[in-house]
C-alpha positions as CSV (number, residue, x, y, z in Angstrom):
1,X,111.3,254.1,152.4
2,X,109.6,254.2,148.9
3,X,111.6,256.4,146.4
4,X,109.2,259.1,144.8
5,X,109.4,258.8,141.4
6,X,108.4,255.4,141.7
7,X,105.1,254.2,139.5
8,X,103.5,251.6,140.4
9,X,101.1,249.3,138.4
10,X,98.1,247.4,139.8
11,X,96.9,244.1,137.2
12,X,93.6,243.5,137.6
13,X,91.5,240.7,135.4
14,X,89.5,241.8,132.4
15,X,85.9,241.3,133.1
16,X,83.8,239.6,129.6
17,X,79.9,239.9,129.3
18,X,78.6,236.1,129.2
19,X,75.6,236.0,127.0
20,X,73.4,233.2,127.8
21,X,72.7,231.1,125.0
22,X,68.7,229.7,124.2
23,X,67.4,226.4,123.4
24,X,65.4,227.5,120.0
25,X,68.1,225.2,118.3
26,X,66.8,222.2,120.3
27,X,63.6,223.0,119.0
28,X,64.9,223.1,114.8
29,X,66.3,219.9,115.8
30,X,63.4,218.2,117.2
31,X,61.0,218.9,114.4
32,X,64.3,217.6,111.9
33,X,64.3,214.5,113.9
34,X,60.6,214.2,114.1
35,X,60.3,214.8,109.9
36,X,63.3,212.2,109.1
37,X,61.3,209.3,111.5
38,X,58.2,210.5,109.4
39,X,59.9,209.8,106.4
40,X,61.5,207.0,106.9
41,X,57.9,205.7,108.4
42,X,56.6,206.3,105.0
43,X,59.3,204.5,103.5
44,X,58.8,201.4,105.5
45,X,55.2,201.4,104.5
46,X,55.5,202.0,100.8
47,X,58.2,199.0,100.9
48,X,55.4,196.7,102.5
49,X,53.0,197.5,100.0
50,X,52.7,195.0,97.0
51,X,53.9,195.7,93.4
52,X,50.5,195.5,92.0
53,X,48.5,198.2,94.6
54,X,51.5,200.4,93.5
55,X,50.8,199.9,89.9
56,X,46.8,200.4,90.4
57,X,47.6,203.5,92.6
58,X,50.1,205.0,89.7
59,X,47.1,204.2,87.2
60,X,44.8,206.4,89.2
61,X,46.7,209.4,89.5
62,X,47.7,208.8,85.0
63,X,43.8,208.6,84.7
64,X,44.1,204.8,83.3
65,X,42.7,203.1,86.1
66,X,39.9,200.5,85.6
67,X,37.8,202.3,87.6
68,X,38.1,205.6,85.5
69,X,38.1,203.7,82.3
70,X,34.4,201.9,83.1
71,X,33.1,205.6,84.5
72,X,34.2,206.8,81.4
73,X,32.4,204.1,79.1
74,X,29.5,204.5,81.1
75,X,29.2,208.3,80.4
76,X,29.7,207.2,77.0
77,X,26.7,205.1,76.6
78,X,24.7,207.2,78.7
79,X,25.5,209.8,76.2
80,X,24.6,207.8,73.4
81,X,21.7,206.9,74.4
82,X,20.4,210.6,74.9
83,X,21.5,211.5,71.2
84,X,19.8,208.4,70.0
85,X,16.7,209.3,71.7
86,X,17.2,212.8,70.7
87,X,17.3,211.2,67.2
88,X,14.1,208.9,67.2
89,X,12.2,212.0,68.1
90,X,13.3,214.1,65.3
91,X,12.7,211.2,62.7
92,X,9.1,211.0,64.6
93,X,8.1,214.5,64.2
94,X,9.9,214.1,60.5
95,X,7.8,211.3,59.9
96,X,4.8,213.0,60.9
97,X,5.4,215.7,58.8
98,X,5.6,214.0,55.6
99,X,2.2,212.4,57.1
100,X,0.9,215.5,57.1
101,X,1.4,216.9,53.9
102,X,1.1,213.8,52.2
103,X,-3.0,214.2,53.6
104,X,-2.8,218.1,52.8
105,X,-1.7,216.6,48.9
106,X,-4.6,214.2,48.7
107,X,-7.2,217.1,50.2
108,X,-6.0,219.1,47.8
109,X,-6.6,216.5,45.0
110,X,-10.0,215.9,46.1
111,X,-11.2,219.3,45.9
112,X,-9.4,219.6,42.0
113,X,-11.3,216.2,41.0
114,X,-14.8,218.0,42.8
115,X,-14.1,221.5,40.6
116,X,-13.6,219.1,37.4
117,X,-16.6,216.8,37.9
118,X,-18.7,220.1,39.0
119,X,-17.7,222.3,36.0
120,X,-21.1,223.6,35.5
121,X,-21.7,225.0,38.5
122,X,-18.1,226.3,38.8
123,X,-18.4,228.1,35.7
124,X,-21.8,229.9,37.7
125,X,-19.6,230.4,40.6
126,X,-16.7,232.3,42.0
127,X,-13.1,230.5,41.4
128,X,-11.6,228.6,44.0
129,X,-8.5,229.5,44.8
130,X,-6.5,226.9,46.6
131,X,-2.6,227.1,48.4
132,X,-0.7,225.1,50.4
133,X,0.8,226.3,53.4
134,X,2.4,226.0,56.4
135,X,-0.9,226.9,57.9
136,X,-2.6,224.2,56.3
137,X,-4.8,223.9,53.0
138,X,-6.8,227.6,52.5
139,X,-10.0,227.4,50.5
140,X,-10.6,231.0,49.4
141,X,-14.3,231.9,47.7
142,X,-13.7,235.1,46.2
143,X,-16.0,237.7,44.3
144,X,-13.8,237.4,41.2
145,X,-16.9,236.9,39.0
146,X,-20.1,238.2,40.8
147,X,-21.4,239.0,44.3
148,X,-21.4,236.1,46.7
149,X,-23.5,237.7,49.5
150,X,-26.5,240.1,49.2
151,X,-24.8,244.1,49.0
152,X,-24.3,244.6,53.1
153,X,-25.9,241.3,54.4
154,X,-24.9,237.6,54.9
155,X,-27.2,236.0,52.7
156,X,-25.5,233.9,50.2
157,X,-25.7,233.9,46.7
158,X,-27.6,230.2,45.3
159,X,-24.3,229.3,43.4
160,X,-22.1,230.3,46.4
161,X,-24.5,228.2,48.4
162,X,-24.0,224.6,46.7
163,X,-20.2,224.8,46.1
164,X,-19.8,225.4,49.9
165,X,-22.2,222.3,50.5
166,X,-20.0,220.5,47.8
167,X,-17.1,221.0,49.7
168,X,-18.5,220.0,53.1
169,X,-18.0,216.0,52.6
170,X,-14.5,215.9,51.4
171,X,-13.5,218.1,54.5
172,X,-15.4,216.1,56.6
173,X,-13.6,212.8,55.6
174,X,-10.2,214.6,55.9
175,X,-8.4,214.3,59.5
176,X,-8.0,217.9,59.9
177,X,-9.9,220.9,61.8
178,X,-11.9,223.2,59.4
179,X,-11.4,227.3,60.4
180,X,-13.7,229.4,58.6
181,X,-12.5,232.9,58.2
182,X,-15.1,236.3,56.7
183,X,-13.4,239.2,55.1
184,X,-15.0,242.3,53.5
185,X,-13.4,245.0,51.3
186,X,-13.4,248.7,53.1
187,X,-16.4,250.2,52.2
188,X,-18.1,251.0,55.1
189,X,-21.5,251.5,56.7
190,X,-22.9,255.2,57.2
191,X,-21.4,257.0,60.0
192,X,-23.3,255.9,63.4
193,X,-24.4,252.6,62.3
194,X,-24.3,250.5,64.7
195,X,-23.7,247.6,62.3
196,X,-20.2,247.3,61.0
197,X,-17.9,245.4,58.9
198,X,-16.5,243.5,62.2
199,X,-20.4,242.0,62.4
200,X,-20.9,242.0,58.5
201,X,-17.7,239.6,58.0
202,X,-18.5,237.1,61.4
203,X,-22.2,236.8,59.7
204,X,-20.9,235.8,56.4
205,X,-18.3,233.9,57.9
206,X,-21.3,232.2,60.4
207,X,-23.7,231.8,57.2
208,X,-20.4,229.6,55.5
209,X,-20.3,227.5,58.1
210,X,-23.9,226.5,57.9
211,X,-23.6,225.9,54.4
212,X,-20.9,223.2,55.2
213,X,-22.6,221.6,57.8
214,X,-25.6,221.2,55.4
215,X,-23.3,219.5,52.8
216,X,-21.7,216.7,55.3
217,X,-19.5,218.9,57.9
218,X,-19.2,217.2,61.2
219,X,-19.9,220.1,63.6
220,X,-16.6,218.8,65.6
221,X,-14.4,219.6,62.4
222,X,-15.2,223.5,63.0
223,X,-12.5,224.6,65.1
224,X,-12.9,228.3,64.6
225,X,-15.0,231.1,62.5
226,X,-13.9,234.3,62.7
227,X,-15.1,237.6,61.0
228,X,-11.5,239.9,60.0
229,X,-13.6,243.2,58.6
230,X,-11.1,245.0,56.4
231,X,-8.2,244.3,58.0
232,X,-6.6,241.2,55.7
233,X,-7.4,242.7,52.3
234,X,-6.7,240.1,50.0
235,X,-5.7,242.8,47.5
236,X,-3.7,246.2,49.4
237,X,-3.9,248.3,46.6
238,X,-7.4,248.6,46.0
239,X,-9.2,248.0,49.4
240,X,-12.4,248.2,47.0
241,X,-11.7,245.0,45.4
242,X,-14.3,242.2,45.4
243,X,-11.6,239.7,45.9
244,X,-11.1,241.6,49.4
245,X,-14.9,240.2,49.6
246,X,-13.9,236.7,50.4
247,X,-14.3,233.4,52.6
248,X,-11.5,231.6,53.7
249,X,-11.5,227.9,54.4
250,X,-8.2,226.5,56.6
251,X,-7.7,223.0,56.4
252,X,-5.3,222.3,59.1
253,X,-3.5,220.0,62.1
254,X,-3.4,221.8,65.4
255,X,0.0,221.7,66.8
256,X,0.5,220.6,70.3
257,X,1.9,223.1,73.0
258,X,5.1,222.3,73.9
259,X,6.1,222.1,78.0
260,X,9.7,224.2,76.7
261,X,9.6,227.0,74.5
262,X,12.8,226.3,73.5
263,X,12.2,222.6,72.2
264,X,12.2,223.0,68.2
265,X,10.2,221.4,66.6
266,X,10.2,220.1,62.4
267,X,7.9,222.1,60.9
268,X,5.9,221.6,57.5
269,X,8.6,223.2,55.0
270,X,11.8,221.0,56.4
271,X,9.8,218.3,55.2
272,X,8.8,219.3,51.6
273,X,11.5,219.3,49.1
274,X,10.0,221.7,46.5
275,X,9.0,225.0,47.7
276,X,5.2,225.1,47.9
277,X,3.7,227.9,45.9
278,X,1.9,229.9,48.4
279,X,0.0,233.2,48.7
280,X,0.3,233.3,44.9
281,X,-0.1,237.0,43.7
282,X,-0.2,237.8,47.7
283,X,1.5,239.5,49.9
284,X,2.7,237.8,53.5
285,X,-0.1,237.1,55.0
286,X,-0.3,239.5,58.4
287,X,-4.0,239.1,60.2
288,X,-5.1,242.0,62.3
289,X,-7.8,241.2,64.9
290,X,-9.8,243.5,66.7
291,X,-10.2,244.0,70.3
292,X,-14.3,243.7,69.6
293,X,-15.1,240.0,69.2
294,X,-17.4,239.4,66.7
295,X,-20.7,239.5,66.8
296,X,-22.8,236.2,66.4
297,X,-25.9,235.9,63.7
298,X,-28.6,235.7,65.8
299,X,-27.7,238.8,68.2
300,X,-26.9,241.0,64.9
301,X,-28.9,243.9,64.2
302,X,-30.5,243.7,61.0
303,X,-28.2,244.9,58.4
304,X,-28.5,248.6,57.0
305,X,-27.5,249.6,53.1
306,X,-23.8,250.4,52.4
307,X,-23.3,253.7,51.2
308,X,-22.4,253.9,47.0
């Protein structure tokens, strides 16, 4: 018989969670074993390659390989061969330059020996004023001494006449083109006339070109006549002026057009060492054409008096 007051205690085992453990470390140790055979795989071929494929190999990655070296040195003569074709066509165009002016020089000395052997017709005639440009040689026939044309028509004074004859051989035995330019001062025609100074200055610049075709001019040397008006007065501050009454002959070279508008080429004043004196007593030079072309001789009205 069990006494009351007697406890008694039951044991029973603990129970403990078992976690199950993955394989994701079989994994980290597959690719560890895989990258240690790929090393050593490396290694073994590195050892079986000779000294000397090491050495080119090293050279390649430095930049000092042969192979670099001879790409290198053939840039480099490429390269040189550009400049020094680059530089032939310079000293060409130089060359041609000093060509050029050296035939603008002797131009210019044959119309100086013409006005000395002809000094008493020039001392009849309008001076001759002559510059050198970059344009060329410019002949200008001024009224600096007495009327060249007839007052408002393009017949040309006898003295006026036989210079421009005169001059038509030695232009004609030059190499260049001959432009032949008419210019008037700004008196003008009565208002409605149908006749201007656009026609007036092509006539007389027409009537000019006649006169050197009759004194030797080959009719290929005319490259251009062209009639201005008013608009290239010789002398701005008095539009009045008969120097503004003029003919202007243009020895000159026509350039070629270049394929690049960026090409540059040598011009005329690279070449000469002094300065040449031009536009003496002149301003720049600034031509302003008309839309109206001008009109030729033989479809000209006949010419009407300028007003006083």
């Amino acid at each position: 018989m069990n006494k009351p007051d007697q406890v008694q205690f039951i044991r029973q085992p603990r129970r403990r969670d078992r976690t199950r453990h993955g394989g994701s470390w079989k994994i980290a140790y597959a690719d560890f074993v895989t990258a240690m055979m790929v090393f050593f795989l490396i290694m073994w071929i590195v050892s079986m390659i000779p000294q000397s494929q090491k050495d080119n190999i090293a050279d390649y990655f430095k930049g000092t390989s042969q192979s670099n070296i001879d790409q290198a040195s053939t840039n480099k003569i490429a390269s040189g061969a550009a400049s020094d074709k680059k530089e032939d066509v310079v000293l060409d165009e130089i060359e041609q330059a000093k060509q050029y002016v050296e035939r603008m020089k002797e131009l210019r000395n044959e119309i100086e020996s013409f006005i000395k052997e002809n000094s008493a017709l020039m001392n009849n005639s309008n001076e001759l004023i002559i510059e050198e440009g970059p344009d060329g040689l410019t002949i200008t026939l001024a009224e600096n001494k007495k009327p060249m044309f007839l007052l408002g028509g393009s017949t040309l004074e006898a003295t006026t006449a036989q210079v421009l004859q005169k001059l038509g051989k030695p232009l004609s035995q030059s190499n260049f083109k001959v432009k032949v330019e008419g210019h008037t001062d700004s008196s003008g025609y009565r208002p409605g006339a149908t006749y201007s100074n656009w026609e007036l200055s092509a006539d007389r610049a027409n009537a000019a070109r006649r006169e050197l075709l009759a004194g030797g001019l080959a009719e290929d040397k005319i490259s251009e006549v062209v009639g201005y008006a008013d608009r290239d007065l010789y002398v701005k501050d008095d539009p009045r002026s008969g120097l503004n009454r003029r003919i202007t002959i243009t020895a000159f070279t026509p350039k070629p057009l270049k394929p690049n508008a960026s090409d540059k080429s040598i011009s005329v004043e690279e070449v000469i060492e002094n300065p040449v004196k031009m536009n003496a007593g002149k301003d720049s030079k600034a031509v302003g054409k008309s839309d109206s072309s001008p009109v030729p001789t033989s479809l000209a009205p006949a010419p009407k008096a300028k007003t006083p």
